[in-house]
RODOVO-333508 format. One record per residue (C-alpha): z negated, x, y; residue in one letter. Coordinates in steps of 0.02 Angstrom, whole numbers, plus 50000, padded with zeros to 5 digits. Each point is the difference from the previous one (the first is absolute). Example, Ala and Ser with C-alpha at 12.3 -4.5 7.8 and 13.67 -1.06 7.14 Angstrom:
2
       w       u       v   code
   49610   50615   49775      a
   50033   50069   50172      s
***
This chain:
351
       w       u       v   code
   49760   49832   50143      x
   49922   50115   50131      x
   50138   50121   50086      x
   49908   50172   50026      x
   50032   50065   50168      x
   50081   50174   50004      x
   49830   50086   50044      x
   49886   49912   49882      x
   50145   50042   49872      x
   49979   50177   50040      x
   49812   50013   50002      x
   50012   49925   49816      x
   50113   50124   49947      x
   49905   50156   50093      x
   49835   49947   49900      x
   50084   49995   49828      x
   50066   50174   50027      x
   49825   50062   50047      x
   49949   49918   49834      x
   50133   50086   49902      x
   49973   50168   50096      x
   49810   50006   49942      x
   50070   49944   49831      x
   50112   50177   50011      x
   49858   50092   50059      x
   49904   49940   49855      x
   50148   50056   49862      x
   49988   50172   50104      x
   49827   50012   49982      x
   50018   49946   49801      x
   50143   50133   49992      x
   49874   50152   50083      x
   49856   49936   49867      x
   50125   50014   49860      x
   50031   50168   50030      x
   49849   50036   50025      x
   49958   49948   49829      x
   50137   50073   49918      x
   49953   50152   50078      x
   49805   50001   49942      x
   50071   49972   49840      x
   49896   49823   49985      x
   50160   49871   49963      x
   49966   50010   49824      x
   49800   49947   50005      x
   50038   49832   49987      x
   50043   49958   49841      x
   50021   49799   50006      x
   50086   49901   50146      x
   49918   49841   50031      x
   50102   49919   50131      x
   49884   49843   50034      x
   49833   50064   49941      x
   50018   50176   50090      x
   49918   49968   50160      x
   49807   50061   49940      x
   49969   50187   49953      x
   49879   50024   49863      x
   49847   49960   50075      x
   49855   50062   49870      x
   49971   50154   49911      x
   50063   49909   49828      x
   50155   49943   50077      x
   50039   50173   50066      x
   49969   50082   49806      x
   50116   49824   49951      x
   50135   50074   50097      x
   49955   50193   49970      x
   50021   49965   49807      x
   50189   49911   50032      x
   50052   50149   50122      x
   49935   50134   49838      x
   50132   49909   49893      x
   50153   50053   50113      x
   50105   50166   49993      x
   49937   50057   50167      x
   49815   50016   49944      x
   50056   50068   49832      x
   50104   50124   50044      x
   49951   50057   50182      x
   49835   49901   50050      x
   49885   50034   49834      x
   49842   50082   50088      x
   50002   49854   50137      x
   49847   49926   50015      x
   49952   49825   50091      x
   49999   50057   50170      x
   50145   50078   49982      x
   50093   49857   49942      x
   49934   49919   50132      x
   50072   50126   50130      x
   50195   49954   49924      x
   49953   49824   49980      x
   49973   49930   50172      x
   50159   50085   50067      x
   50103   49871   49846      x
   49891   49864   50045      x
   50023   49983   50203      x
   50188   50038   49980      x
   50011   49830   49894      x
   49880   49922   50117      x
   50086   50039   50143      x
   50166   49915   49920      x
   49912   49853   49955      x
   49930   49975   50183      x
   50203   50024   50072      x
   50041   49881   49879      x
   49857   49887   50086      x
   50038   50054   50169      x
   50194   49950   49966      x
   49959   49824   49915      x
   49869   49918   50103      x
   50075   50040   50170      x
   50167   49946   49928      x
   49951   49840   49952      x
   49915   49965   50160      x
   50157   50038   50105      x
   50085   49894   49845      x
   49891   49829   50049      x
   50012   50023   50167      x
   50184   50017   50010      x
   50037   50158   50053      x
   50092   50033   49866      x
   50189   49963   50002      x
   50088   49934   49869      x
   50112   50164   49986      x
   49838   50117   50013      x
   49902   49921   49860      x
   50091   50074   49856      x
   49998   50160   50084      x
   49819   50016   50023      x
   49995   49927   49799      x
   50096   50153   49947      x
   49891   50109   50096      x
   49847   49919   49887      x
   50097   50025   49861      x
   50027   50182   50033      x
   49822   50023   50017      x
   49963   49926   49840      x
   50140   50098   49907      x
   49897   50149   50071      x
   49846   49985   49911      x
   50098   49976   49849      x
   50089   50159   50033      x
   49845   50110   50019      x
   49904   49935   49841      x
   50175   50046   49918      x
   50008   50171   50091      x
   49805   50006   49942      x
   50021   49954   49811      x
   50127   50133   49992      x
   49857   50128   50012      x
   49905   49905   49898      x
   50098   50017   49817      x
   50005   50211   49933      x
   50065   50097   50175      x
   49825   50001   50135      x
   50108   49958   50145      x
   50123   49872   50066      x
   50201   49994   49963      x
   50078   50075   50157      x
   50120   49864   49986      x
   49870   49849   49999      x
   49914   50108   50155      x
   50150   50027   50088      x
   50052   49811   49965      x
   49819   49936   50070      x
   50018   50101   50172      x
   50193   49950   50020      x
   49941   49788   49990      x
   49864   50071   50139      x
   50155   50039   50097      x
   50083   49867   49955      x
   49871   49880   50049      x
   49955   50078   50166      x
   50177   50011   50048      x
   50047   49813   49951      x
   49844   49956   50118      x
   50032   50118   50133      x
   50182   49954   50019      x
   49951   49796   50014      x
   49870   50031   50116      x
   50077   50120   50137      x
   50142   49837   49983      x
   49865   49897   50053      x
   49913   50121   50125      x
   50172   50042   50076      x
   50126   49902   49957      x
   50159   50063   50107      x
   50021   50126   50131      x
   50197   49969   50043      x
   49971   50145   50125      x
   50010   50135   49888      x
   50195   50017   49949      x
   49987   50185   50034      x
   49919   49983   49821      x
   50108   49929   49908      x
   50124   50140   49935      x
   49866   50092   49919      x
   49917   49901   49902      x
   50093   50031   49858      x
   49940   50149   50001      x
   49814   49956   50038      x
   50005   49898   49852      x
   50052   50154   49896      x
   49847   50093   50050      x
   49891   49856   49959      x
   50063   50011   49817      x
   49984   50204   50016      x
   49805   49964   50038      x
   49986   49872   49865      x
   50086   50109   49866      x
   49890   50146   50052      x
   49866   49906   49981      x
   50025   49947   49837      x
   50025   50175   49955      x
   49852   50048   50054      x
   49922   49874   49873      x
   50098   50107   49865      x
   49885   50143   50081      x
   49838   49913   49998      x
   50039   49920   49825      x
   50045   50191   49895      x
   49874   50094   50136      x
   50149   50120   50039      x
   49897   50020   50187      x
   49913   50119   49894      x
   50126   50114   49964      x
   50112   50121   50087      x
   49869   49988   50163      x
   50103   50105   50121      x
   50109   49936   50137      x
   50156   50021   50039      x
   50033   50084   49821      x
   49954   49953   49817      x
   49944   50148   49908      x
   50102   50119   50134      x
   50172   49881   49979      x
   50045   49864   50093      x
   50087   49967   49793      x
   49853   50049   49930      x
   50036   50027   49802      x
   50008   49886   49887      x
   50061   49870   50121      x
   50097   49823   49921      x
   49955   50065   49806      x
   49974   49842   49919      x
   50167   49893   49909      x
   50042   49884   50038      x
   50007   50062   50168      x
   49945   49844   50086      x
   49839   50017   49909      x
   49960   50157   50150      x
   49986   49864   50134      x
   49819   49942   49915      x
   49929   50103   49858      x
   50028   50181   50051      x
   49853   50069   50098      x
   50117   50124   50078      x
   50148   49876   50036      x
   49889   49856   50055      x
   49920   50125   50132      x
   50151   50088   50047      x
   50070   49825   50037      x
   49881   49947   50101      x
   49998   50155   50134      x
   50170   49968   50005      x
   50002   49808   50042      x
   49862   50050   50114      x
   50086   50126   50099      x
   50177   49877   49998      x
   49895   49903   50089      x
   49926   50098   50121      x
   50180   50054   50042      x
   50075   49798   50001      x
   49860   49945   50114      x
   50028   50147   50126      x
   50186   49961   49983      x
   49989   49802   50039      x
   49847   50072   50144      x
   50155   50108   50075      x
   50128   49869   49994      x
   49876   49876   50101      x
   49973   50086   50143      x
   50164   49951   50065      x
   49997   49828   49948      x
   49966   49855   50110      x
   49853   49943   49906      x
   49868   49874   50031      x
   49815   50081   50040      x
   49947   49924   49828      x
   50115   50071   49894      x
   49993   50156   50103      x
   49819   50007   49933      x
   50035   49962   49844      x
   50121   50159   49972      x
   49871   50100   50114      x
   49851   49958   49889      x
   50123   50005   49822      x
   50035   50172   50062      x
   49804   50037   50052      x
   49940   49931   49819      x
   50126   50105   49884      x
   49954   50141   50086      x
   49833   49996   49955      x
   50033   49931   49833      x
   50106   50141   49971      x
   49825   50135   50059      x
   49881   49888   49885      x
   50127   50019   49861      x
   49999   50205   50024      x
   49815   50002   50024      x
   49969   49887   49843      x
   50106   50130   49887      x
   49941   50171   50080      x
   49802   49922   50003      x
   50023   49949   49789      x
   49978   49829   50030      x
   49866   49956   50095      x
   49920   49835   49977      x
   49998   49944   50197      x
   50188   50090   50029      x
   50079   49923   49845      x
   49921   49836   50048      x
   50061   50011   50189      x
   50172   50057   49939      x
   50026   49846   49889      x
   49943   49900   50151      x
   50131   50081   50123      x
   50139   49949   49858      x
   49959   49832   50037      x
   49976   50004   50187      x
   50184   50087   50015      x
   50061   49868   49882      x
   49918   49862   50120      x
   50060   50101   50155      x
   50193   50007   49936      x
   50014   49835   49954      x
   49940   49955   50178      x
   50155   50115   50067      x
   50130   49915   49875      x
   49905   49823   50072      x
   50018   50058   50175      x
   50193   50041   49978      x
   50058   49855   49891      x
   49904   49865   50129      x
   50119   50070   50125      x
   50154   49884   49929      x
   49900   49854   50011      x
   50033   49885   50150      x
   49920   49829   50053      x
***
């Protein structure tokens, strides 16, 4: 048995986290072209999910009426789509079919390059059911959005909130499992940065703030409550606008009332605005390593212009390119505040 020397050890490890970081960038990119789609209202033009025969588009003018005829058969066409011609299905069609293209070629882009490292040994006995799970998670994800899809696809023309909100929480999920294993491979310990250490409690908290907001915003996106109350910083002239937390049981505010669900969300949003400034304050006297100085620098950077797209989203009504770039900068301060929380915990680990 070959003993790897401490630098070839390392360059194996720095290429695998490339590998998973283009794999990330890939789920962001998926994550941009879902909204995207949800927002050009074409989720629902695919009315079948084919996992292993999906690759082709139609590719004649009878396969294109084939698929026209199924789409006439759902709610969405029936009730909101009933003067839509060919073209026009079209139009809604290709967004639907590149967003499950694109998660078909990150499943590809996962498997083949992990089986390679897998036969050639870079692959540790502990890391192989790690990267499995990851796989896994990726596969659970396509099941996810043809069961957020046939939702819409049943009497109501649009997707459960819930199945919607579930399918952008595994994104999360799945990017932060990956991100987390490969900054351990990228940087593995920095003993250096005790100053760290007592906050990252606290860093942690505001990671969960950012994922919770962001799942709140897919309460938003899911009941299109961006589309009401489009002022800022007051909803219809109240910060309580009226008829505020109306449904019973009361829990049932958090993700079915348009007015809730959006009140909720500016209020997350702004919670975390103020927590990231707070933990940004507390920082500057800490004896911090120059890497997790950036991180907190760029966390603080990120919400603040998350927190300007959000504002221009609402007052604008929902534009297509805003909402889309909004969604995005959820997941880039999700990626960004996990990379704090990595930065502080790696400071209690010692060779």
């Amino acid at each position: 048995m070959n003993v790897l020397s401490p630098a070839e050890l390392r360059r194996r490890h720095v290429i695998l986290a490339i590998w998973l970081f283009i794999v990330i960038a890939m789920v962001f990119a998926m994550v941009v072209l879902g909204g995207v789609t949800r927002l050009t209202h074409s989720g629902l033009s695919m009315v079948e999910w084919k996992p292993v025969t999906g690759w082709l588009p139609p590719l004649n003018e009878a396969a294109w009426m084939e698929v026209f005829e199924k789409y006439k058969l759902s709610p969405e066409f029936q009730k909101v789509n009933k003067h839509m011609e060919l073209d026009g299905f079209k139009s809604i069609f290709w967004f639907e079919f590149l967003h499950r293209l694109w998660g078909r070629i990150i499943g590809l882009a996962f498997f083949l390059p992990f089986m390679f490292f897998l036969i050639r040994g870079w692959v540790s006995r502990d890391m192989t059911p790690k990267l499995i799970l990851m796989f896994i998670l990726g596969g659970l994800q396509g099941l996810m959005g043809w069961y957020m899809v046939k939702s819409g696809l049943v009497d109501r023309p649009d997707v459960s909130q819930y199945r919607l909100t579930a399918h952008f929480s595994l994104a999360l999920i799945i990017i932060g499992y990956v991100e987390w294993f490969a900054l351990g491979l990228l940087f593995p310990r920095h003993p250096e940065n005790a100053g760290a250490t007592p906050l990252k409690g606290f860093a942690l908290f505001v990671w969960f703030w950012s994922f919770i907001t962001a799942l709140s915003g897919g309460f938003v996106a899911g009941l299109d409550a961006g589309f009401a109350y489009n002022t800022f910083p007051l909803m219809d002239g109240a910060f309580f606008p009226p008829g505020l937390y109306q449904l019973s049981p009361v829990y049932l505010n958090l993700f079915e009332d348009i007015t809730s669900v959006q009140f909720n969300h500016r209020l997350l949003a702004e919670g975390l605005f103020v927590l990231v400034a707070i933990l940004w304050l507390k920082t500057r006297k800490a004896d911090l390593a120059p890497r997790a100085r950036l991180a907190v620098n760029c966390l603080g950077g990120v919400v603040l212009i998350q927190l300007g797209l959000g504002i221009s989203t609402l007052l604008l009504v929902i534009p297509v390119p805003l909402a889309a770039a909004h969604q995005a900068g959820a997941v880039v301060v999700f990626i960004i505040a996990l990379w704090t929380v990595n930065e502080f915990f790696r400071a209690d680990k010692r060779k």
